[in-house]
C-alpha positions, 0 to 999 in steps of 0.5 A, spaced: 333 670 111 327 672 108 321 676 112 317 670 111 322 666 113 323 669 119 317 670 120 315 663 121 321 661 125 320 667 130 311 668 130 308 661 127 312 655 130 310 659 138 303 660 135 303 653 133 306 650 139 301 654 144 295 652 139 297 644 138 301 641 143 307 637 141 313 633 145 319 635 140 321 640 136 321 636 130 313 635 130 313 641 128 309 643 121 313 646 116 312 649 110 317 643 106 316 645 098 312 648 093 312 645 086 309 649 080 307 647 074 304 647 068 301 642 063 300 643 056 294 640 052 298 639 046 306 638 044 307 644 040 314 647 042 313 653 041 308 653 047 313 648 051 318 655 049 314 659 052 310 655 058 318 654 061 321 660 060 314 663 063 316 659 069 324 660 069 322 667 069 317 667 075 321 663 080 329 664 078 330 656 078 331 652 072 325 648 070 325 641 067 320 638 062 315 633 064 314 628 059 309 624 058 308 616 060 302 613 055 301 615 049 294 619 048 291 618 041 285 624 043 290 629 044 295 626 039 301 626 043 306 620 043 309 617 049 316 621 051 313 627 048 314 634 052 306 635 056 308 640 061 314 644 066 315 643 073 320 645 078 320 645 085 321 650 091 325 649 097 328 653 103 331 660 101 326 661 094 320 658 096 319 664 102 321 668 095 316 666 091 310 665 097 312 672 099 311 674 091 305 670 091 302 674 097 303 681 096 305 682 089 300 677 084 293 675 089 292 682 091 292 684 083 287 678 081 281 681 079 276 679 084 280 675 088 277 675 095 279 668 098 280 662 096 275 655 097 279 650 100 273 644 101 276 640 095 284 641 094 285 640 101 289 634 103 292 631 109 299 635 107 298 638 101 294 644 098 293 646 092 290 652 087 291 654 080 293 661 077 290 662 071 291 669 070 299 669 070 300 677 068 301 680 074 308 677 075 312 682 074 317 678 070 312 676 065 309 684 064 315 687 061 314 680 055 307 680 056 307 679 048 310 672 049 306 670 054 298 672 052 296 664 051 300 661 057 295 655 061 292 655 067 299 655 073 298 649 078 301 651 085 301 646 091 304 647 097 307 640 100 307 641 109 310 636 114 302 636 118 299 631 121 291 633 120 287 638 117 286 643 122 294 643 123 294 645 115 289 650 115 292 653 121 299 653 118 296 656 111 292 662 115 299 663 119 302 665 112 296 670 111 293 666 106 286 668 103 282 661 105 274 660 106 272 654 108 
């Protein structure tokens, strides 16, 4: 069990019964998954190689490749070419990448001081984008591969009912957020 683990099942869940009133255990939020991704603006397979090797390196899980549904005569992709990698986090390796992700990667941003939260918040879901991807200890010691990767796509998918209960839960986990 990991520290964040712990830490929700033995501080969060008591914070959050004591502040919003539930009638059974399972009303409760939670954390459900985090998903990653990448998007590529362009079908080139050496940038597909390195976007998701980046991404296996960064959570430890096998990604899959996102494959586009239309073709775009703009960017010049074909339907069914390579656009992206995603990969989905759940249970014992999503508290491992948030755990990362808040003591490792945002504390070393340059001029990260909190993040803006009017426009990626949804009901369940919030979302931000990492563009500076460096700091992953994973990708410094290749950080010769990984000069040009894109911007990283983080959303964190939560069994909420209301904003309120959303921000409280992400300002729990120790997120940075201003409103």
């Amino acid at each position: 069990m990991s520290i964040l683990q712990y830490y929700y099942k033995k501080i969060i869940r008591r914070d959050l019964i004591n502040k919003f009133s539930y009638t059974y255990l399972e009303e409760i939020p939670q954390l459900k998954k985090i998903i990653l991704n990448f998007g590529c603006k362009n079908s080139d397979i050496r940038s597909i190689a390195s976007v998701f090797l980046s991404l296996d390196l960064i959570t430890t899980q096998k990604s899959f490749i996102a494959r586009s549904k239309r073709a775009n005569v703009l960017l010049k992709i074909r339907r069914g070419n390579p656009v992206g990698c995603t990969v989905v986090l759940r249970n014992e390796k999503m508290y491992h990448f948030l755990f990362k992700l808040l003591s490792e990667v945002l504390p070393n941003l340059k001029s990260f001081t909190s993040m803006n939260v009017s426009k990626k918040l949804g009901k369940t879901s919030f979302s931000f984008t990492l563009k500076d991807l460096i700091h992953f200890k994973e990708l410094e010691k290749q950080f010769y591969l990984f000069i040009n990767l894109p911007p990283l796509n983080v959303t964190f998918i939560t069994t909420t009912k209301t904003k309120e209960e959303l921000l409280y839960l992400l300002q729990s986990f120790k997120l940075a957020l201003i409103f």
